[in-house]
Backbone as CSV, one residue per row, in Angstrom:
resi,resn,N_x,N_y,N_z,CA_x,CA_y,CA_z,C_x,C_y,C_z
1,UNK,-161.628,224.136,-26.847,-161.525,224.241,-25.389,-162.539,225.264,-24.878
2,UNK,-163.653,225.329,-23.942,-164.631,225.998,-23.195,-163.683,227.073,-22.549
3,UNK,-164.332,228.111,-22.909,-163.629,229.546,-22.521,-164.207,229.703,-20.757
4,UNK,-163.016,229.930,-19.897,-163.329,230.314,-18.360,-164.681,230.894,-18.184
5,UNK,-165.403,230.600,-17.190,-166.670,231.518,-16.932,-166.238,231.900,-15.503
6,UNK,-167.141,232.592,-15.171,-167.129,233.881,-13.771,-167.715,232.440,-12.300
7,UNK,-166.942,232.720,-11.558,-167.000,232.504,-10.190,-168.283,233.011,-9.896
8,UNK,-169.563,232.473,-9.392,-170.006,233.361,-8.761,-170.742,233.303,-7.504
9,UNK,-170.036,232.836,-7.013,-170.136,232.215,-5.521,-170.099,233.357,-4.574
10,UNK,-169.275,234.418,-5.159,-168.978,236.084,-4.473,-170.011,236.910,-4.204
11,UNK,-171.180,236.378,-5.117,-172.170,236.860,-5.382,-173.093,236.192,-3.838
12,UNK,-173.205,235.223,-3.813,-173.867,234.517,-2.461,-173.336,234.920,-1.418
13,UNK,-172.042,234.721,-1.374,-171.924,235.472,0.039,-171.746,236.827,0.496
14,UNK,-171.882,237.822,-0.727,-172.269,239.197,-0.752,-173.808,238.917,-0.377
15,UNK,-174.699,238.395,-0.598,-176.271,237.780,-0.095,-176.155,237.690,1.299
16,UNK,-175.326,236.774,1.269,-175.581,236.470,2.594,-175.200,237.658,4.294
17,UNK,-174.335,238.877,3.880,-174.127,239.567,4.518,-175.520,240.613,4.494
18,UNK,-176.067,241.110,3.199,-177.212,241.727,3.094,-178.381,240.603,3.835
19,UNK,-178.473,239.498,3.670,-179.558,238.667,4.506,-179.520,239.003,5.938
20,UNK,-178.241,238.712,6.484,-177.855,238.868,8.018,-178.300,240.463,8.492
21,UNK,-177.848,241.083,7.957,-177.622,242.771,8.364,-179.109,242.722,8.203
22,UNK,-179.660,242.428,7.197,-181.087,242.964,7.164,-182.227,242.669,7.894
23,UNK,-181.803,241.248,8.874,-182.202,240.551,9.583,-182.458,240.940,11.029
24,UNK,-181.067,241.695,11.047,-180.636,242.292,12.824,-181.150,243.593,12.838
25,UNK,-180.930,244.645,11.663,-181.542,245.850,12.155,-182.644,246.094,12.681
26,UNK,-183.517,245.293,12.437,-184.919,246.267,13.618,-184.762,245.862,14.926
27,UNK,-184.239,244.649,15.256,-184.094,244.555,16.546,-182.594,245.827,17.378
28,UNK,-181.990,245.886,16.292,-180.788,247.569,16.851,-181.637,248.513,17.165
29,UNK,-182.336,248.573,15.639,-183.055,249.707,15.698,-183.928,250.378,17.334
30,UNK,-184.571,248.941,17.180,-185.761,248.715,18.743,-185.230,249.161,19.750
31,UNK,-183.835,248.801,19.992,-182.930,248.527,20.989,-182.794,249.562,21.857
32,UNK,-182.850,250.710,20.818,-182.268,251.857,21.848,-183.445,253.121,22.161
33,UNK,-183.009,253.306,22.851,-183.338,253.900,24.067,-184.186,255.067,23.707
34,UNK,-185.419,255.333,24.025,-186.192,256.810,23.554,-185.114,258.282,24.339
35,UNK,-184.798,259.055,23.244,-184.130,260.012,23.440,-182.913,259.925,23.544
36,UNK,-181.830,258.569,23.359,-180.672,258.216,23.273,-179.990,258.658,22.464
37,UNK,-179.888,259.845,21.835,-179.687,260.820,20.161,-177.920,259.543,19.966
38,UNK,-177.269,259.736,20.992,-175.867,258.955,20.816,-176.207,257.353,20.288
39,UNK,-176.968,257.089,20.911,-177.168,255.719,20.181,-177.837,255.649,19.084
40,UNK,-178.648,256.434,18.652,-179.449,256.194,17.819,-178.817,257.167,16.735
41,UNK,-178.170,257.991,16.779,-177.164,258.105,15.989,-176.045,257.370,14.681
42,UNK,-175.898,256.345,16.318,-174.715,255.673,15.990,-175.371,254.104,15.108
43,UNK,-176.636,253.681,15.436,-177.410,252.618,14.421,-177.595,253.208,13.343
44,UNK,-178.070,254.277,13.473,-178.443,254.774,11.969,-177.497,254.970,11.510
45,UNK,-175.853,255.089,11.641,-175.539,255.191,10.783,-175.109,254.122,9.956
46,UNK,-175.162,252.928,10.936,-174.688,251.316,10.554,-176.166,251.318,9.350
47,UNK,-176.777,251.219,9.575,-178.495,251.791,8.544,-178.613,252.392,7.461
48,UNK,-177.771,253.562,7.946,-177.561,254.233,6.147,-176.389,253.330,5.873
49,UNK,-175.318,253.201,6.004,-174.404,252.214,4.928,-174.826,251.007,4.778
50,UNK,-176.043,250.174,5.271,-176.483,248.931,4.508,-177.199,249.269,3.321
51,UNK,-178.377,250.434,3.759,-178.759,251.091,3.032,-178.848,251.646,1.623
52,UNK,-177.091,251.868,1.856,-176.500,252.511,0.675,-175.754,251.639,0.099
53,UNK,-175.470,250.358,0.609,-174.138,249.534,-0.172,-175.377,248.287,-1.286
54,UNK,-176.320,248.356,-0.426,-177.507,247.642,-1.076,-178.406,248.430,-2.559
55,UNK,-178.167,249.591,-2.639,-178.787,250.311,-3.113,-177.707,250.367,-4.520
56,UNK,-176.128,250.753,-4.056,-175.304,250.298,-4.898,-175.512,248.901,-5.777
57,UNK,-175.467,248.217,-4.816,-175.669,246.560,-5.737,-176.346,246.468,-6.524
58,UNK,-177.606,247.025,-6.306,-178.872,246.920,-7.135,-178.239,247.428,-8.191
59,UNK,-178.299,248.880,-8.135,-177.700,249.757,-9.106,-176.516,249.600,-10.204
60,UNK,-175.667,248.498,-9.470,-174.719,247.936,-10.733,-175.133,246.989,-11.623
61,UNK,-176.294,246.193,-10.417,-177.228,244.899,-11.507,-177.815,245.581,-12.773
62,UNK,-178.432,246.622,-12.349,-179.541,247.712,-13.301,-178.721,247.703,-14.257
63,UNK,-177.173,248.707,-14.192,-177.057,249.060,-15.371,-175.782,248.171,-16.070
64,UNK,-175.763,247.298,-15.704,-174.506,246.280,-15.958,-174.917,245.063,-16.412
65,UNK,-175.401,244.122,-15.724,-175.579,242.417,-15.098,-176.687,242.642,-16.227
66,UNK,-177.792,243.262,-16.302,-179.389,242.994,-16.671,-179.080,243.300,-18.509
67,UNK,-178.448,244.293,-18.792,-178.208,244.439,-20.053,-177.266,243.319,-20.604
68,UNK,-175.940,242.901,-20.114,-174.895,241.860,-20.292,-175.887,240.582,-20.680
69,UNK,-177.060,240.260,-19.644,-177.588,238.999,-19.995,-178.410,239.262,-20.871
70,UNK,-179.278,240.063,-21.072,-180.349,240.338,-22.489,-179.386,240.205,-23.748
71,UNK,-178.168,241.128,-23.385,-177.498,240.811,-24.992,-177.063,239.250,-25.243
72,UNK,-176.839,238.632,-24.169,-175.723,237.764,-24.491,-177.235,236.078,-24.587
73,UNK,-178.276,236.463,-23.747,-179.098,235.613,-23.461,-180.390,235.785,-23.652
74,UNK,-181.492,235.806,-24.797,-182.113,236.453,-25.120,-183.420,236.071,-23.948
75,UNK,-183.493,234.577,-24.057,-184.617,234.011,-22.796,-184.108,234.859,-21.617
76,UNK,-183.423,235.603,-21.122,-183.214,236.132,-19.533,-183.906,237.580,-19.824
77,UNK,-184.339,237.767,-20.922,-185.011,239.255,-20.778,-186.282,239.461,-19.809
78,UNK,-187.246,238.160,-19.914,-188.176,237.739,-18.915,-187.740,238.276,-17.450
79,UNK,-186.739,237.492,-17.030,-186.163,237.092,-15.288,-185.116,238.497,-15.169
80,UNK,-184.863,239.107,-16.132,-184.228,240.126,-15.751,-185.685,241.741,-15.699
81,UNK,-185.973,241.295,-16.374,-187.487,242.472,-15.562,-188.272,242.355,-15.075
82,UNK,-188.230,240.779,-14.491,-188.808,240.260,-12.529,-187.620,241.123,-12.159
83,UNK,-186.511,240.974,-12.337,-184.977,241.563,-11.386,-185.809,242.496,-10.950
84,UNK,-185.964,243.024,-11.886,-185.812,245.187,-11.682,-187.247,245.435,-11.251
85,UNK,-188.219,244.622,-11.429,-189.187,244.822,-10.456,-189.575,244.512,-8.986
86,UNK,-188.774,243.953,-8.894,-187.995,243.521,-7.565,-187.232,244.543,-6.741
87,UNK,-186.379,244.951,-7.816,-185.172,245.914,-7.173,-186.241,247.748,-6.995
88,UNK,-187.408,247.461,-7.913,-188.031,248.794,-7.167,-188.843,248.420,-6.323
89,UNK,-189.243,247.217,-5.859,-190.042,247.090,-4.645,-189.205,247.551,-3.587
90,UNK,-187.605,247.185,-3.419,-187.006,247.199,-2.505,-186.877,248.534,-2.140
91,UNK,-186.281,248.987,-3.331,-185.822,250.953,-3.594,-186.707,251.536,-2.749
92,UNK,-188.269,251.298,-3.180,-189.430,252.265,-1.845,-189.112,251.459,-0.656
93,UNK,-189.232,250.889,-0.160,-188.719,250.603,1.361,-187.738,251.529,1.973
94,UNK,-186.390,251.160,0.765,-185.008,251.852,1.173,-185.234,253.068,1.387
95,UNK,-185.886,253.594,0.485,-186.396,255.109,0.465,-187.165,255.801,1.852
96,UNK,-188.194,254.786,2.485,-188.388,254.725,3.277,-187.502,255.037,4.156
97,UNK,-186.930,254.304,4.465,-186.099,253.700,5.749,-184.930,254.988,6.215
98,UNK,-184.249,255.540,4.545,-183.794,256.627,4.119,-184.450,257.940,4.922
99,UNK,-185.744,258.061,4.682,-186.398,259.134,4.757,-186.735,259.280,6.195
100,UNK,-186.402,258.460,7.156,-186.520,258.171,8.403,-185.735,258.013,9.354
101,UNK,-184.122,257.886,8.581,-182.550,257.778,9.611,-182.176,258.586,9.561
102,UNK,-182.533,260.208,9.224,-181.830,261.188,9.180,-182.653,261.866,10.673
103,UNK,-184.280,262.361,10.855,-184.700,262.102,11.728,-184.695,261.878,13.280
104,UNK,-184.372,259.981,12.758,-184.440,259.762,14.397,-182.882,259.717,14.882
105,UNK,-182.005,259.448,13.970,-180.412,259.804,14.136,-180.080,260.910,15.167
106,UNK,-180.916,262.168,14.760,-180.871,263.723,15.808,-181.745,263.879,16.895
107,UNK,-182.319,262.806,16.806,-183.492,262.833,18.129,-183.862,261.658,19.279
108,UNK,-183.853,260.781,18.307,-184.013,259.472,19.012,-185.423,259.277,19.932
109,UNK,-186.015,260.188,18.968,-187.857,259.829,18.921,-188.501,258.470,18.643
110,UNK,-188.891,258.321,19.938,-189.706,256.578,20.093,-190.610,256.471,18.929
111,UNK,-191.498,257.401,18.402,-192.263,257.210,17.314,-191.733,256.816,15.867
112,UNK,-190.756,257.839,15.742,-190.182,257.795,14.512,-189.366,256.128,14.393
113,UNK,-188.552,255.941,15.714,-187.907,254.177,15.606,-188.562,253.168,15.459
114,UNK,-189.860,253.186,15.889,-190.969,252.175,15.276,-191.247,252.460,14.472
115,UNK,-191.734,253.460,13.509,-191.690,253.197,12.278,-190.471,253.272,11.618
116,UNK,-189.108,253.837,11.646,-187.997,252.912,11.252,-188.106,251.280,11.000
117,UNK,-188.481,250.822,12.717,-188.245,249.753,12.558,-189.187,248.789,11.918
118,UNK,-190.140,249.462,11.416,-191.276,248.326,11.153,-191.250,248.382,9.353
119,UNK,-190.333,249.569,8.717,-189.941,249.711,7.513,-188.780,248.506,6.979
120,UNK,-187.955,248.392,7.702,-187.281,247.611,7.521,-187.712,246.048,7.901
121,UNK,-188.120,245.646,9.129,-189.257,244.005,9.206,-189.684,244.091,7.716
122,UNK,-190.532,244.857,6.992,-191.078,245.148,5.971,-190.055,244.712,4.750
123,UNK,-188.753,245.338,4.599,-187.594,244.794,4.163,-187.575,243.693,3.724
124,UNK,-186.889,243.068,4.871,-185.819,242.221,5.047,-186.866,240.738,3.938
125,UNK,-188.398,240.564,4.641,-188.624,239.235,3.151,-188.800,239.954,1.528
126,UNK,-188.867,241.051,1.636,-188.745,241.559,0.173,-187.620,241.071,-0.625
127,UNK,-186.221,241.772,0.829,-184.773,241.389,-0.168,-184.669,239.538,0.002
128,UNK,-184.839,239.085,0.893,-185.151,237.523,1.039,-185.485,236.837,-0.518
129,UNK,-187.044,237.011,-0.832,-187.420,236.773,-1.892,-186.449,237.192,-3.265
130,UNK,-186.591,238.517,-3.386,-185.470,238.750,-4.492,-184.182,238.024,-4.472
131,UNK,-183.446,237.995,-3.737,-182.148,237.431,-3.370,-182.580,236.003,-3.743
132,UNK,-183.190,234.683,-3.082,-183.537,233.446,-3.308,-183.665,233.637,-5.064
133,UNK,-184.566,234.286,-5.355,-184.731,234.640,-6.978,-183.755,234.288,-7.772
134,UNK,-183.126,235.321,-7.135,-181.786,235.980,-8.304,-181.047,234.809,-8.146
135,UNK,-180.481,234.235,-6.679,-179.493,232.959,-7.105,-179.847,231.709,-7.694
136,UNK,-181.288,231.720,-7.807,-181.782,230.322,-8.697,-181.959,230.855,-9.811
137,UNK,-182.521,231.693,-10.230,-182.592,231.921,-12.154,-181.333,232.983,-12.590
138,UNK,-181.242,233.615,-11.832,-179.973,234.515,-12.767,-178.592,234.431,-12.248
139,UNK,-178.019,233.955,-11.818,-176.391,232.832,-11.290,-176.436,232.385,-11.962
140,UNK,-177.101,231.094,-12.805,-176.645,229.925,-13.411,-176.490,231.275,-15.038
141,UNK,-177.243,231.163,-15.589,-177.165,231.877,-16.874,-175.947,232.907,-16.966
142,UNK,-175.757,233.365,-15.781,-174.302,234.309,-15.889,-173.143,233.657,-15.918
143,UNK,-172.697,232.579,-15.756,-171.966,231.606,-15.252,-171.811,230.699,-16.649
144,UNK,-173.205,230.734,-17.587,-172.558,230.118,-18.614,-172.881,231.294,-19.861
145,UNK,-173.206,232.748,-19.596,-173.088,233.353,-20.447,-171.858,234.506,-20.591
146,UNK,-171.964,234.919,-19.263,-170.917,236.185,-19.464,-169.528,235.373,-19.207
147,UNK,-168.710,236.661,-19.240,-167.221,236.419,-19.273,-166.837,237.161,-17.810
148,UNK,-165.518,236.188,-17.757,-164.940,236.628,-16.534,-164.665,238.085,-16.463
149,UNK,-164.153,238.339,-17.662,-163.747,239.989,-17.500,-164.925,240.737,-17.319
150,UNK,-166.192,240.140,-17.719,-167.493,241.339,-17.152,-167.681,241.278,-15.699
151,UNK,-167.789,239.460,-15.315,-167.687,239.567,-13.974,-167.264,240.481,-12.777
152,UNK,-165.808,240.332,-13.624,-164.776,241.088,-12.730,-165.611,242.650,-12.884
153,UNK,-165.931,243.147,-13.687,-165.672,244.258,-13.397,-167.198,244.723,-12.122
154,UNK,-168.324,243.839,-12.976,-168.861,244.100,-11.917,-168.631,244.032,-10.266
155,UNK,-167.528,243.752,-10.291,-167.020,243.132,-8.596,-166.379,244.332,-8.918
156,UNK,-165.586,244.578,-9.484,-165.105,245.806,-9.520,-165.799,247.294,-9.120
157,UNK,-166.777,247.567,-9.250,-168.158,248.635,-9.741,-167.805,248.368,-8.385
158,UNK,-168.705,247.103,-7.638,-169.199,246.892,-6.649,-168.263,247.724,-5.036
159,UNK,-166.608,247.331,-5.322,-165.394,247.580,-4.596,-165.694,249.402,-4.416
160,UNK,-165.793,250.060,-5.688,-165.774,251.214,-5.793,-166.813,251.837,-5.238
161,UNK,-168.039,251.263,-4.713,-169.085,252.139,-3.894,-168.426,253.063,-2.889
162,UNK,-167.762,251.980,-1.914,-167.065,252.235,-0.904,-166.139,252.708,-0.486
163,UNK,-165.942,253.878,0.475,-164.540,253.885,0.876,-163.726,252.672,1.062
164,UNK,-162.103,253.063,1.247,-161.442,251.972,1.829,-161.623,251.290,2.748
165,UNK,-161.720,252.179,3.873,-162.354,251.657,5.882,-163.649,250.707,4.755
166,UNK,-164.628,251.696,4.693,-165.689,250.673,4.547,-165.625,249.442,3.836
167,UNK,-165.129,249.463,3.108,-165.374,248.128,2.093,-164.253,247.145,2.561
168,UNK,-163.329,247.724,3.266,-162.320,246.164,4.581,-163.092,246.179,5.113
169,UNK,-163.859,246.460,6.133,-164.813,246.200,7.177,-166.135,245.324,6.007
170,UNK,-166.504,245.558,5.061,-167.489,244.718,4.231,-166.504,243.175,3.841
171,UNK,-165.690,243.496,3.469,-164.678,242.158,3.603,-164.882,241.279,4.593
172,UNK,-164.584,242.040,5.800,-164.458,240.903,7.138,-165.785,240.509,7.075
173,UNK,-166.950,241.199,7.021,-168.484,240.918,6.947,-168.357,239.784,6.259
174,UNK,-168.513,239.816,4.975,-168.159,238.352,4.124,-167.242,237.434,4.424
175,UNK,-166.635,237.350,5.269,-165.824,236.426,5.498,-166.908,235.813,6.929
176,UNK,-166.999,236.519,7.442,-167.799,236.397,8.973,-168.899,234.695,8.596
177,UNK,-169.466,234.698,7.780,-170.307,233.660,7.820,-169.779,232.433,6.324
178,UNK,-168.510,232.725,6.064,-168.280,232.126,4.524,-167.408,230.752,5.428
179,UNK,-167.732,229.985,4.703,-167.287,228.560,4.751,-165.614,228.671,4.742
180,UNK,-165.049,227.754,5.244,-163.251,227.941,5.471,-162.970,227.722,4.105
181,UNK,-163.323,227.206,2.911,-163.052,226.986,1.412,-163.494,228.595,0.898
182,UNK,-164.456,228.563,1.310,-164.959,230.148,0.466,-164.028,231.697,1.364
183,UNK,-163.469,230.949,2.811,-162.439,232.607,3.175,-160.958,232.059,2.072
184,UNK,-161.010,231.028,2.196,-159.447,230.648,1.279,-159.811,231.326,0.023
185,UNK,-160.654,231.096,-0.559,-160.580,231.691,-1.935,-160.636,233.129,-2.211
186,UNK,-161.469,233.935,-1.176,-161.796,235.163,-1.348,-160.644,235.626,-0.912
187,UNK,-159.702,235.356,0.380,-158.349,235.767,0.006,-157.481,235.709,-0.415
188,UNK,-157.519,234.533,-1.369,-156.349,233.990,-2.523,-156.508,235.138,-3.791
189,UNK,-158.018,235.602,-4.081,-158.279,236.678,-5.054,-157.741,237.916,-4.895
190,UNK,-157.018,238.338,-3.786,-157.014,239.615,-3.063,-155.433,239.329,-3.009
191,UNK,-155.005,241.166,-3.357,-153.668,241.291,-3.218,-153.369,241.089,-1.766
192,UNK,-151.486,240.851,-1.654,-151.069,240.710,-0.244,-151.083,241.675,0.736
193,UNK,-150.727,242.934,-0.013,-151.030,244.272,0.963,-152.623,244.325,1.517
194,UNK,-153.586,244.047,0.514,-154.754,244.034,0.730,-155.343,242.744,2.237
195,UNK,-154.391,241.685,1.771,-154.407,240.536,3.146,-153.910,241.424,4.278
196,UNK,-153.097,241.948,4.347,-152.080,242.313,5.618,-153.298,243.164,6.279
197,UNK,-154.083,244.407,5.327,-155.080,245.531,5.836,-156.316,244.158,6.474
198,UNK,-156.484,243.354,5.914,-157.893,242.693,6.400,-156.816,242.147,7.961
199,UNK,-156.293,241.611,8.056,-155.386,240.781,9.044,-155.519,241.903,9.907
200,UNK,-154.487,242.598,9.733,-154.020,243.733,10.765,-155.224,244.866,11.154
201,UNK,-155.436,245.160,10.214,-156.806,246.426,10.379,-158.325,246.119,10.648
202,UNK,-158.495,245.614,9.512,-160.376,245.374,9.607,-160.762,244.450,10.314
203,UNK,-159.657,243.014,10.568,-160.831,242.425,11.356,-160.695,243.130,13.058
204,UNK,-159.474,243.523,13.504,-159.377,244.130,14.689,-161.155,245.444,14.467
205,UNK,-160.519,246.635,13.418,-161.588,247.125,13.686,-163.156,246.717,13.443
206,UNK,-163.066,245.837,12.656,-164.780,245.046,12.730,-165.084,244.456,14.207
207,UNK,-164.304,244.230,14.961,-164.822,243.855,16.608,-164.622,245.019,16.943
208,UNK,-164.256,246.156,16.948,-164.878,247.115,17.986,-165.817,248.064,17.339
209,UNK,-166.268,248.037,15.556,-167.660,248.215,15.140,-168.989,247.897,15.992
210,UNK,-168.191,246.069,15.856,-169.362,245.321,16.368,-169.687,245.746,17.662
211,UNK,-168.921,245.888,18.413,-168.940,246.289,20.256,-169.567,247.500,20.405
212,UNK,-169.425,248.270,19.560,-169.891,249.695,19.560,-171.771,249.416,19.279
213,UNK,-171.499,249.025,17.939,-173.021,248.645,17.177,-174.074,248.049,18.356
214,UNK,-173.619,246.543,19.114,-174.376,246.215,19.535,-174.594,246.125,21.295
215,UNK,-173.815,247.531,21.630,-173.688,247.981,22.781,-175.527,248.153,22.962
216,UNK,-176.173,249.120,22.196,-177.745,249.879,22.013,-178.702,248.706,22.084
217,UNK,-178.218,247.436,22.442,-179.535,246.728,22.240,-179.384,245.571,23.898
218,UNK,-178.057,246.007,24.223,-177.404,244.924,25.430,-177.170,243.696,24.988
219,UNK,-176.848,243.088,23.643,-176.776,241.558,23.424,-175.666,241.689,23.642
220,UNK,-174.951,240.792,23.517,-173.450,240.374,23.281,-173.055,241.040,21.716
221,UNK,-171.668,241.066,21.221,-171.421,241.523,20.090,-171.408,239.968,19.382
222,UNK,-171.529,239.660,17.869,-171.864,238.621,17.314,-170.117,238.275,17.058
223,UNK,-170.019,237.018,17.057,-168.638,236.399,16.726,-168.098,237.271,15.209
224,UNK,-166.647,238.328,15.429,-165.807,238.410,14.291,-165.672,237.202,13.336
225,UNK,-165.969,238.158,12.163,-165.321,237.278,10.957,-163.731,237.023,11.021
């Protein structure tokens, strides 16, 4: 009998929230106002936690995902050090981008937000490319090499970046653009107390994130997950 392999569909629509987010920030960024320190505050800080939850991901691939498949898959040693050359193209950007939200966060200097924002445009097809990458050559090979229990834990790693607030509010994010089959499953995986906090708590507070977030640019706030 074929031993269970790893789901990893969790993996795409964790993509797909880093695609989106990475997509909208320069236009936040743009948005606000020269000398607006309150607004520009308040993006950057939505900025540093993409920032940082992306930087995490990488960081569990590095020392988790990339070794798991070399041992278990000897042909992925190739596509796993495209990965990581990938994941340091991104790192200097982040670093960038890093080295620039602390900055305009206290000032809300027109100079400094264009180049914020033109660090991240810069971004967003880097992680594009990598991301497209990773789900065509390294998904399938994990899926028939590793085990669920590595899976898990990397989802596990992943849970632990975050505070609690944050990582319900990253929940509703993933749910926000996931297919009605893919929210059924991601909350069938999830304890009931853990349902009640997404129900009752995060998605309420993910709409007044959002209201807050995209007050600085005048759009509308984007439809709750």
């Amino acid at each position: 009998m074929p031993h269970p392999r790893p789901d990893t569909n969790e993996m795409v629509i964790v993509h797909r929230v880093f695609r989106r987010e990475f997509r909208l920030a320069p236009a936040l960024v743009r948005g606000v106002a020269p000398g607006d320190a309150r607004r520009s505050a308040t993006v950057a800080a939505h900025c540093r936690w993409l920032t940082g939850a992306l930087h995490h991901h990488h960081s569990d691939e590095d020392e988790l995902l990339w070794p798991w498949l070399v041992a278990e898959a000897q042909p992925c040693a190739e596509v796993t050090a495209r990965m990581q050359t990938q994941h340091e193209h991104a790192a200097a950007l982040l670093a960038a981008a890093d080295e620039l939200l602390g900055p305009w966060a206290a000032t809300a200097d027109p100079a400094t937000r264009d180049q914020l924002a033109d660090v991240l445009e810069r971004l967003h097809p880097v992680l594009e490319e990598h991301l497209d990458d990773e789900e065509a050559t390294v998904l399938p090979p994990v899926a028939e090499h590793l085990t669920v229990a590595q899976w898990a834990e990397l989802s596990r790693r992943g849970r632990r970046s975050m505070p609690l607030r944050k990582g319900l509010l990253f929940v509703v994010m993933m749910l926000q653009d996931a297919t009605p089959g893919e929210r059924a499953g991601l909350l069938h995986q999830m304890p009931s107390p853990v349902r009640l906090l997404i129900r009752w708590y995060a998605r309420p507070a993910h709409r007044r994130y959002l209201t807050r977030l995209c007050a600085s640019s005048g759009d509308p706030a984007p439809p709750p997950g």
